[in-house]
C-alpha positions in Angstrom: -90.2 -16.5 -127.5 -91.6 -16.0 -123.8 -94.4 -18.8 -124.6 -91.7 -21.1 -125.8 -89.4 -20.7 -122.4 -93.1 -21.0 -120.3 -93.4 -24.3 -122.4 -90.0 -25.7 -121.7 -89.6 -24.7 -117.7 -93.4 -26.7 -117.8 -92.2 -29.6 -119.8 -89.2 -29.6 -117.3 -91.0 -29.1 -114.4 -93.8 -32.5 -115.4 -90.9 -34.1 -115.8 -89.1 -33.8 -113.0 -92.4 -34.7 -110.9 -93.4 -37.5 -113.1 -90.0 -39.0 -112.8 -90.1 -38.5 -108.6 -93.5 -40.6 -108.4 -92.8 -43.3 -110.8 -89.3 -43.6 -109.0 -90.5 -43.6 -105.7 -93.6 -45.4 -106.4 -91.2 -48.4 -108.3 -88.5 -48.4 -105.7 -90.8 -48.8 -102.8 -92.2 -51.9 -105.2 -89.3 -52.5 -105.9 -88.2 -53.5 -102.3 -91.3 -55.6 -101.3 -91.0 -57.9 -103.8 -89.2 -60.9 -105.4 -86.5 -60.6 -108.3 -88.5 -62.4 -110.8 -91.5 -59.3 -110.1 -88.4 -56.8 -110.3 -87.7 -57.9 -113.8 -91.0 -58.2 -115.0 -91.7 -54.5 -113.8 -88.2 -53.4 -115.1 -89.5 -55.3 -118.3 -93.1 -53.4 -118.2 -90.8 -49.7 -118.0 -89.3 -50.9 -121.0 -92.1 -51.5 -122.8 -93.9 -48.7 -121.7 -91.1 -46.2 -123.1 -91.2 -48.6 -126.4 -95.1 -47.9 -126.8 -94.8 -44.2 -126.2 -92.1 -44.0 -128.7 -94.6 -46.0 -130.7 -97.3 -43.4 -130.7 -94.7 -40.3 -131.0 -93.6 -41.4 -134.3 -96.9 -42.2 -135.3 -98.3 -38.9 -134.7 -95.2 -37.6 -136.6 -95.2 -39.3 -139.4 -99.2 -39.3 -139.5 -101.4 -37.7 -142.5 -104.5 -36.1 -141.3 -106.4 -36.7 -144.6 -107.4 -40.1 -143.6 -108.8 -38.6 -140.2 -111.0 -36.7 -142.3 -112.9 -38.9 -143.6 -112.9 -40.9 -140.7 -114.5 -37.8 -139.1 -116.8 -37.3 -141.9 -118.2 -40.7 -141.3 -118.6 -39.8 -137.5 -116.0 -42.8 -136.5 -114.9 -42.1 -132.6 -111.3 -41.0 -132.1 -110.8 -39.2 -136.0 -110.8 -36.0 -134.5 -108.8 -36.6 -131.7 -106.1 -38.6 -134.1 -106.9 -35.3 -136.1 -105.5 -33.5 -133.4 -102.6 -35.7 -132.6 -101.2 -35.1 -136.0 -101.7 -31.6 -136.1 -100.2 -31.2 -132.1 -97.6 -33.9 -134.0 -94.5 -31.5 -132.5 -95.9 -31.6 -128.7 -97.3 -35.5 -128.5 -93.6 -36.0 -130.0 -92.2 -34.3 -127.0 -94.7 -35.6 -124.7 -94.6 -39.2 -125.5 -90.3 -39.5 -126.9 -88.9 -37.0 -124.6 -91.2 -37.3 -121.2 -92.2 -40.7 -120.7 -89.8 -42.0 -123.3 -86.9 -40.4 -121.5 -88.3 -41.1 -117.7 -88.8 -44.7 -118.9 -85.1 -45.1 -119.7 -84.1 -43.2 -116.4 -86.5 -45.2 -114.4 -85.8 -48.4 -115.8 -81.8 -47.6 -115.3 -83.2 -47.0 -111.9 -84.9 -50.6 -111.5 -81.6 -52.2 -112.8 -79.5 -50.9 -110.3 -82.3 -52.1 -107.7 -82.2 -55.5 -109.3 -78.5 -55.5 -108.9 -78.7 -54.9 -105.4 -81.1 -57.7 -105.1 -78.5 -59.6 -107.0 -76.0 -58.9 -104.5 -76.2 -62.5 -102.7 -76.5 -64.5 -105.8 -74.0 -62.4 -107.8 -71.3 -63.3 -105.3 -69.4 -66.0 -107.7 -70.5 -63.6 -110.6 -68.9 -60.1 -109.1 -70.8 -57.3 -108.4 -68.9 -55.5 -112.3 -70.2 -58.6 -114.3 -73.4 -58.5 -112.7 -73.9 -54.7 -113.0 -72.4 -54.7 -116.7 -74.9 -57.9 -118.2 -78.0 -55.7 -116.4 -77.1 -52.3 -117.7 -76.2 -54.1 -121.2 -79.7 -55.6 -121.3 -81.9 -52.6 -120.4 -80.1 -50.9 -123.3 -80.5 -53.8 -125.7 -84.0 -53.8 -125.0 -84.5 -50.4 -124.9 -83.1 -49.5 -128.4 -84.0 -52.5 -129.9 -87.7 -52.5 -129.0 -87.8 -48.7 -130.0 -85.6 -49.2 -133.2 -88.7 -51.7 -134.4 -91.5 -49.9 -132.7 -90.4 -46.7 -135.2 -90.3 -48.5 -138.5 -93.8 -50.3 -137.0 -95.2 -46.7 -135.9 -93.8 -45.3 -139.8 -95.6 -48.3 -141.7 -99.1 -48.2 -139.6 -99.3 -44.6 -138.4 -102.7 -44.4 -139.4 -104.0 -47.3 -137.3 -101.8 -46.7 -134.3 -103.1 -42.6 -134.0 -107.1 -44.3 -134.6 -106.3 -46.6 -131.8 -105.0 -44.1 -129.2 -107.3 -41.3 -130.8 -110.3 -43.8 -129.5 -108.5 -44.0 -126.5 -108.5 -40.3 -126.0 -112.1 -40.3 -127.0 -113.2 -42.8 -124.0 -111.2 -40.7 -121.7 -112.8 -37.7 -122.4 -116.6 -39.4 -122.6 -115.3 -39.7 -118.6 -114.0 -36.3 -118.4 -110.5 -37.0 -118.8 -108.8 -35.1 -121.3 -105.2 -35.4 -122.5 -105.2 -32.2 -124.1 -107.4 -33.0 -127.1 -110.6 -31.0 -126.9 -111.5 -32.6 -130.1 -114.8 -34.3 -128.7 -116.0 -30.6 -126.9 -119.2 -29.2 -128.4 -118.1 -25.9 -128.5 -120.2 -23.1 -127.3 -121.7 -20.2 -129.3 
């Protein structure tokens, strides 16, 4: 039970610090640079909670069998989707509830941003209409994207956990590693 509350004061800790920098690091973007480059980063958030929503579903609704045999065959990134499936309950939390949920924040962050940039040209608008079509469209986007990136991630779980497993894989081949110590030689 302990291990569990270390895990979630962690996880809430990450996030919190995760959430500062990309908040910071977007607002002080944020006010250097046109409207049009505010949407498309507000746009980029979006997506960026949409693919890790992508890849927590995957890894959830992920078999490891075909992982096996990729493994077997010595094809880079099997055992690393290997462990993705089997850490399904953590890269679910990790990629739907951290960056998911930071991405949603942050991109609710961006919109009121862009709304403040709106300010001059929402004059004839008002500021409520303005604020309302903004907040309206992050959402759309937001849900819609993730409602087709499940059924996406459900349908091709296999391919998607390959893909990011060989992603994992070329990180680690530069010492990176996300976690997965799939690709470690281990010692006897």
């Amino acid at each position: 039970m302990q291990t569990r509350w270390r895990k979630v004061l962690t996880l809430t800790i990450i996030t919190f610090l995760v959430s500062l920098a990309f908040n910071l690091g977007s607002n002080s973007v944020l006010s250097f640079v046109p409207l049009t480059l505010g949407l498309v980063l507000l746009l980029f958030i979006i997506l960026i909670g949409v693919i890790f929503d992508i890849i927590g579903v995957s890894a959830t609704a992920g078999e490891e069998a075909p992982f096996h045999a990729m493994a077997s065959n010595k094809i880079p990134g099997a055992k690393q989707a290997i462990w993705l499936v089997r850490h399904a309950d953590s890269v679910s939390t990790f990629c739907n509830d951290l960056i998911g949920d930071v991405a949603g924040t942050l991109s609710g962050a961006i919109g009121v941003a862009i709304i403040f940039n709106l300010g001059a040209l929402s004059a004839g608008l008002g500021e409520t209409l303005a604020n309302t079509f903004i907040v309206a469209l992050i959402a759309a986007l937001t849900v819609g994207g993730k409602s087709i990136g499940k059924n996406f991630a459900i349908s091709n779980s296999t391919t998607i956990l390959i893909l990011v497993g060989r992603l994992l894989h070329s990180l680690e081949r530069f010492g990176i590693s996300m976690g997965s110590n799939a690709g470690k030689k281990k010692k006897r």
